[in-house]
C-alpha positions as a printed Julia matrix, in Angstrom:
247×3 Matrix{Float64}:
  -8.42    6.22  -17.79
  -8.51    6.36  -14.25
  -8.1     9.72  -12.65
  -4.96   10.29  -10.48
  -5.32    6.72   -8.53
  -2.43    6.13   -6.37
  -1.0     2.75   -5.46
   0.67    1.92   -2.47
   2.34   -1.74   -2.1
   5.07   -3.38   -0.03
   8.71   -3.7    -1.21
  10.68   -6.22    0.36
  12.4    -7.16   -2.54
  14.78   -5.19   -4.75
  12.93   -3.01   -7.66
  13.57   -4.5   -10.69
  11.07   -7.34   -9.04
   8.58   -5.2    -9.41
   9.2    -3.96  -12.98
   6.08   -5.32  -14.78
   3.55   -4.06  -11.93
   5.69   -0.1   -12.43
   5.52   -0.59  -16.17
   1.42   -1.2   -15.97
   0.91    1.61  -13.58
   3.4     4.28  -16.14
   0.98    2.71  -18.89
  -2.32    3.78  -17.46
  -0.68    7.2   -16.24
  -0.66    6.38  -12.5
   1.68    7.49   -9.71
   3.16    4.72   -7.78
   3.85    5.37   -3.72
   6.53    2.14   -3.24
   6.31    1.57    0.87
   9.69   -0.66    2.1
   8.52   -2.8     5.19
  11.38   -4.93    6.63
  10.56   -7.45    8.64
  10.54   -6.65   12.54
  12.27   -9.02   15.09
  11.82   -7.33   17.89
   9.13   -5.04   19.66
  10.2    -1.59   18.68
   7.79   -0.52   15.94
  10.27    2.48   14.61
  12.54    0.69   12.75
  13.6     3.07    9.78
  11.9     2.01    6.22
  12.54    3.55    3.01
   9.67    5.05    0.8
   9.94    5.76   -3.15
   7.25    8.23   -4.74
   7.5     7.56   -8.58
   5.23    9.33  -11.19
   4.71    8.42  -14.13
   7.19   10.19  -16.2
   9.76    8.1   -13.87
  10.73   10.96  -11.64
  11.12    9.9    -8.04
  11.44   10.8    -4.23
  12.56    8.95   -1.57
  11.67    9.42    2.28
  12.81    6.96    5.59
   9.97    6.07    7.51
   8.94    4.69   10.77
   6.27    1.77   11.14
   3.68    3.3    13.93
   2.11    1.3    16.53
  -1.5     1.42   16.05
  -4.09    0.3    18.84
  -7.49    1.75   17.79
  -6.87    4.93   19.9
  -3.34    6.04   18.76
  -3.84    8.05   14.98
  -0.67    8.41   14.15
   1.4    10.29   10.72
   4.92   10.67    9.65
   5.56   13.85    7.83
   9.23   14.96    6.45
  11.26   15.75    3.31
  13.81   12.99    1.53
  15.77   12.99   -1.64
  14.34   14.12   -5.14
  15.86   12.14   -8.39
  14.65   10.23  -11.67
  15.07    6.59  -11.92
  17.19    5.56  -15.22
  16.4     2.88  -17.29
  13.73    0.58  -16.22
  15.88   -2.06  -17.85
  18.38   -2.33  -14.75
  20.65    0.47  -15.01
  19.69    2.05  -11.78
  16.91    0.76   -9.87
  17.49    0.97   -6.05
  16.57    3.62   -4.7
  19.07    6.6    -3.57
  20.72    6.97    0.45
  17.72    8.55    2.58
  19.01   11.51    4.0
  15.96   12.23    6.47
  13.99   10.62    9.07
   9.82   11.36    9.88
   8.96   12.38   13.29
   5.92   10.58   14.71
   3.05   12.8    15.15
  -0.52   12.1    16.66
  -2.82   14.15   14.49
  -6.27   13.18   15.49
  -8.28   12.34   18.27
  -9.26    8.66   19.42
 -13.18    9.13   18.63
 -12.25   10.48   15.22
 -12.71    7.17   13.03
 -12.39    3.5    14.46
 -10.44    1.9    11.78
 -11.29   -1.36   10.1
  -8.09   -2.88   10.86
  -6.39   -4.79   13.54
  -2.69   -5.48   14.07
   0.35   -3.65   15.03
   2.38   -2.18   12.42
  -0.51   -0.95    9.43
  -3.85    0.99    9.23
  -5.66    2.85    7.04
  -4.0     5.56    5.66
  -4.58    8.63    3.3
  -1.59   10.19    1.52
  -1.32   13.71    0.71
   1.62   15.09   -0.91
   1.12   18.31   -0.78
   1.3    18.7     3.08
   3.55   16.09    3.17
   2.45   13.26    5.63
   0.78   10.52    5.83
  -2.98   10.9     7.57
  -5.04    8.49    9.67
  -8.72    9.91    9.17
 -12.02    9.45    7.71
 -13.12   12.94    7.24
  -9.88   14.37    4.98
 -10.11   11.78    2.6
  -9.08   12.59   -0.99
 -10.97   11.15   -4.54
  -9.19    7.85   -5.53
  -6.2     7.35   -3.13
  -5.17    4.0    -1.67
  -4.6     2.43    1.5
  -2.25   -0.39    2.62
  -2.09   -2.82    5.75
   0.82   -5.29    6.14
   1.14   -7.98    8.66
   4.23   -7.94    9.72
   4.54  -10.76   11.71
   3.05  -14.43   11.21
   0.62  -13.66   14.39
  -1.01  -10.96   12.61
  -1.91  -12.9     9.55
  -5.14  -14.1    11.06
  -5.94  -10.85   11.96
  -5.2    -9.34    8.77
  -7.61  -11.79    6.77
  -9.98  -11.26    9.15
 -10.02   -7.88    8.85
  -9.75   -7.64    5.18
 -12.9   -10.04    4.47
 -14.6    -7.21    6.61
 -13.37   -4.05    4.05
 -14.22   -6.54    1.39
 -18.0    -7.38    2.59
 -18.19   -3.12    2.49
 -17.11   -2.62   -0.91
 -19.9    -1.8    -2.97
 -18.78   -2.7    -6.46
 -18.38   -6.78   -6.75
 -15.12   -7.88   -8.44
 -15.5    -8.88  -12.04
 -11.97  -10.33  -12.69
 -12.43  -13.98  -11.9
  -8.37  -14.45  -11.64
  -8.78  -11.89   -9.08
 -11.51  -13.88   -7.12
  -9.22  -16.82   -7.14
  -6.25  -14.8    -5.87
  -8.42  -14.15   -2.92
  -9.86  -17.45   -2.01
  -5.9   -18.46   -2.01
  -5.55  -15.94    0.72
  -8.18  -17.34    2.83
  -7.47  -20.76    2.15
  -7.31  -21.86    6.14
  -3.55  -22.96    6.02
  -2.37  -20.42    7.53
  -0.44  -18.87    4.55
   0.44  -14.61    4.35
  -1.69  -13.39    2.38
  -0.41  -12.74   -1.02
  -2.54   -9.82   -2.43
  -6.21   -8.37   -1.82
  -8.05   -6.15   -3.93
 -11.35   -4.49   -3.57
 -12.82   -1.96   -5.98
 -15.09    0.95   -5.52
 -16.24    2.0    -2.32
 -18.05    5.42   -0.66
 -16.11    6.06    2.53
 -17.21    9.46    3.7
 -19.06   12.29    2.16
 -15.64   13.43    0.92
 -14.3    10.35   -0.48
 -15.65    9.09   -3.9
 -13.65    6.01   -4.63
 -11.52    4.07   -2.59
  -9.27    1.21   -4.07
  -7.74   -0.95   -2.06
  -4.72   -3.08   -2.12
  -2.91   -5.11    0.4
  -0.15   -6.68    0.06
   2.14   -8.97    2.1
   4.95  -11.0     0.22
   6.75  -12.48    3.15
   8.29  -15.67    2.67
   7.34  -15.89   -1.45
  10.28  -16.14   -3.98
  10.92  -14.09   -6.59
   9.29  -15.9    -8.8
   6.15  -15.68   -6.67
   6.18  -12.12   -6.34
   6.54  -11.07   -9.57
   3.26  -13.75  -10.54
   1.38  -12.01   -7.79
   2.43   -8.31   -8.94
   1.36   -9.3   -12.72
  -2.25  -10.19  -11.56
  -2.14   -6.87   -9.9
  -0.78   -4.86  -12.89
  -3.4    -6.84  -15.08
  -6.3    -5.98  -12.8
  -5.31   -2.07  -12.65
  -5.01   -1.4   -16.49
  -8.5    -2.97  -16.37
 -10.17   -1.16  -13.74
  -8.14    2.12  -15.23
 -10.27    0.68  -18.6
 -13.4     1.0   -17.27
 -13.05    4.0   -14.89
């Protein structure tokens, strides 16, 4: 099994959508970090989002966050405390998540030379979770074993940028893919239409002296159905008991 992998992936969508990917994850004894995005209309970047932490015994905590501008010199976190509970059934009794009764204050926590991330866009960058201290961290150096990192495109202008961007992580990652489905699900990405990207995945990676794996998933399910999302989240479920296999 894998050791204490985390798995961060965007929510736009109620959570029984997402039930198979959450059942996978409790399978292979993973926590689950679910990240709400809404879509922004506008240019103010600190729209509140919701955020559910879910173990895998099916206790949760929710926190409201706010999407941070990043520019390649900005490092930005959101730290705070939200509400503690336990989801019920996983068959539908109660699946949203519970009223947020906090909001994260922006803080810059590192200094522009620190790390320049792989990403471009507005609203996402690489980030490290850490529960314990309770924030979200923007920098190479304090990165933990096995965590994983996110980057959604919010708006159809940063789709380019966000295939672009992920090819780059991918051409890093040091392990090749061995799930052909998987390979597939990426050439759909970057198929030149101009579609959002439904789902990348890259494997192992050394980023860092202090960072021994690094899995990566990004996810952006803007304008799929239902239907759509739950195929894509399947393929993602099926590729993490795998990788948990062989880990």
């Amino acid at each position: 099994m894998a050791q204490n992998n985390d798995f961060i992936f965007n929510n736009n969508t109620a959570l029984e959508d997402y039930e198979l990917f959450i059942d996978g994850l409790l399978e292979s004894n993973n926590r689950i970090f679910l990240f709400g995005f809404s879509h922004i209309r506008g240019p103010n970047p600190a729209t509140p989002r919701y955020a559910v932490f879910l173990d895998h015994k099916g206790n949760f905590e929710t926190r409201a966050v706010v999407a941070v501008a990043s520019n390649h010199r900005k490092l930005s976190g959101i730290r705070g405390r939200g509400v503690r509970g336990r989801f019920l059934s996983r068959r539908g009794e109660a699946a949203q998540p519970p009223e947020l009764d906090s909001m994260f204050k922006v803080a810059e926590l590192a200094k522009p030379t620190t790390y320049k991330l792989p990403f471009s866009g507005q609203y996402g960058d690489l980030v490290r979770l850490s529960m314990d201290r309770e924030e979200l961290i923007l920098n190479k150096y304090t990165l933990i074993d096995a965590f994983q990192v996110i980057y959604i495109a919010e708006t159809e202008r940063n789709v380019n940028r966000l295939a672009e961007s992920a090819l780059k992580v991918l051409q890093m990652v040091s392990e090749p893919m061995r799930n052909a489905r998987m390979k597939r699900a990426l050439v759909d990405c970057f198929d030149g239409v101009g579609r959002v990207p439904k789902e990348i995945i890259a494997r192992q990676n050394k980023w860092g002296s202090s960072c021994k794996k690094l899995h990566l998933i990004l996810v952006d399910d803007s304008g799929l159905t239902n239907k759509q999302r739950a195929e894509n989240l399947a393929l993602i479920a099926e590729w993490t008991l795998i990788k948990a296999s062989r880990d």
